[in-house]
N, C-alpha and C positions, 0 to 999 in steps of 0.2 A: 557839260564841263569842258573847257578849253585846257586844250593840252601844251604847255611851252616848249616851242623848238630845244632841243639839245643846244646849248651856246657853245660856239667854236670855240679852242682855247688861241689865247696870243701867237704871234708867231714863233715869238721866243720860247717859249714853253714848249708849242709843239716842235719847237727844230732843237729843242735839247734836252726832250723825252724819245723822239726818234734817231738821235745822235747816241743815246744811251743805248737804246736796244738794237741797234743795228752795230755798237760798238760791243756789244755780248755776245753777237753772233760771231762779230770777228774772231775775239777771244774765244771763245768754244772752237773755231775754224783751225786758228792758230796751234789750240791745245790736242786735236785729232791728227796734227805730226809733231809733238814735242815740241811747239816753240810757245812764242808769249810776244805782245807786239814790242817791246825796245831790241827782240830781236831781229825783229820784220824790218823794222827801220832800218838796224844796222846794214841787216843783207840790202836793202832798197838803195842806200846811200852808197854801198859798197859799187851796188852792180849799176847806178849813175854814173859812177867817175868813173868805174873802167881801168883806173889805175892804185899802184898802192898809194894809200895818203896819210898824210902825218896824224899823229893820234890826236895833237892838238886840234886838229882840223877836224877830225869825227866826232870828238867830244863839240864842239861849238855848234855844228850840225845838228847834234842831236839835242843841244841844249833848245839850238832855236826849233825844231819840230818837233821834241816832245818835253821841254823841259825835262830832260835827261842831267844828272846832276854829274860830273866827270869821276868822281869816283863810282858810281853806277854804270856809267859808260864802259871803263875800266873792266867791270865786272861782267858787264853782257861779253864784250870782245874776247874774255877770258873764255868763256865758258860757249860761246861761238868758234875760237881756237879750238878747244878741246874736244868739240865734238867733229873737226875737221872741216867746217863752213869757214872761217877766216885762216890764214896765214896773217898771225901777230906777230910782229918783230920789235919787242920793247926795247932790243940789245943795239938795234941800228941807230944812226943819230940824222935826224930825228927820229923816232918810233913811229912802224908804220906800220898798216892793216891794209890786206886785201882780199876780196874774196878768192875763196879757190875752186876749181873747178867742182868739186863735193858741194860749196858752196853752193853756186852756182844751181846744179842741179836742184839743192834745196829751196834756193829761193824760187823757182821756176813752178817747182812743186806747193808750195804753202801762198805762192801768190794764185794757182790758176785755183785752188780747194778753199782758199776765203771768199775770193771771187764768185766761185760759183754758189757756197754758202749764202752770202751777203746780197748778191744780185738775185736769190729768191722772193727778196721782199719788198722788190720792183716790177716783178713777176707782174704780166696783167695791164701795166700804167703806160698807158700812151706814150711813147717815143716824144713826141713833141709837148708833152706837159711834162715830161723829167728832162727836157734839156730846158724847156721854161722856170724850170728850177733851180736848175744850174747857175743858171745866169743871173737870178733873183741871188741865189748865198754868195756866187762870185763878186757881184756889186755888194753886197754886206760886209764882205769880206775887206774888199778893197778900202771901205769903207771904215770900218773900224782898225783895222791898219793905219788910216791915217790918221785917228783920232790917238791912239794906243802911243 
């Protein structure tokens, strides 16, 4: 009896069943200090600029990197405010957000605990075949950006 190889699946398939589950480990990562990723983004964009930025400007940010919708935006900021991660100023004109040093800490913290979650399942893979990787989604990327 002859036995048929296991067939590879497409590339696409397999970089968006591996995108899936390496995206539930983040979320799980995310939710072992209270946050959820439209939060991660916010703090990430926050501690990018470095300075306070107009709300209009965070909301288009996060439209373009997570299709984040501006009244969801709105909402993360709120509730990033109130746990003491942003300084929101909706009263200034224009309305601005900035991380604050709690912040700070925070993002410092849920970035090094997803990291270390999420880099588990690289665990093992040759240094030069995951930057060979890299480079292969990087040109994908760049790719379908220009087609999009």
């Amino acid at each position: 009896m002859t036995v048929n190889p296991q067939s590879r699946p497409s590339f696409g398939r397999a970089l968006g069943e591996t995108a899936r589950l390496i995206g539930k480990l983040h979320r799980r990562a995310l939710a072992d200090l209270d946050s959820d990723f439209p939060t991660q983004m916010l703090l990430t964009l926050l501690k990018e600029k470095n300075v306070p930025l107009p709300i209009d400007e965070v909301a288009k940010e996060l439209n373009q990197r997570m299709d984040l919708a501006e009244a969801d935006t709105l909402r993360v900021l709120e509730r990033a405010a109130a746990a003491g991660h942003v300084a929101y100023r909706p009263e200034n004109s224009p309305a601005t957000a900035e991380l604050t040093e709690a912040g700070d800490d925070h993002f410092a913290a849920l970035y090094a605990h997803s990291r270390e979650v999420t880099d588990a399942a690289f665990e093992g893979i040759d240094p030069a075949e995951l930057d060979a990787a890299l480079t292969v989604l990087l040109a994908a990327k760049e790719r379908a950006a220009a087609l999009a």
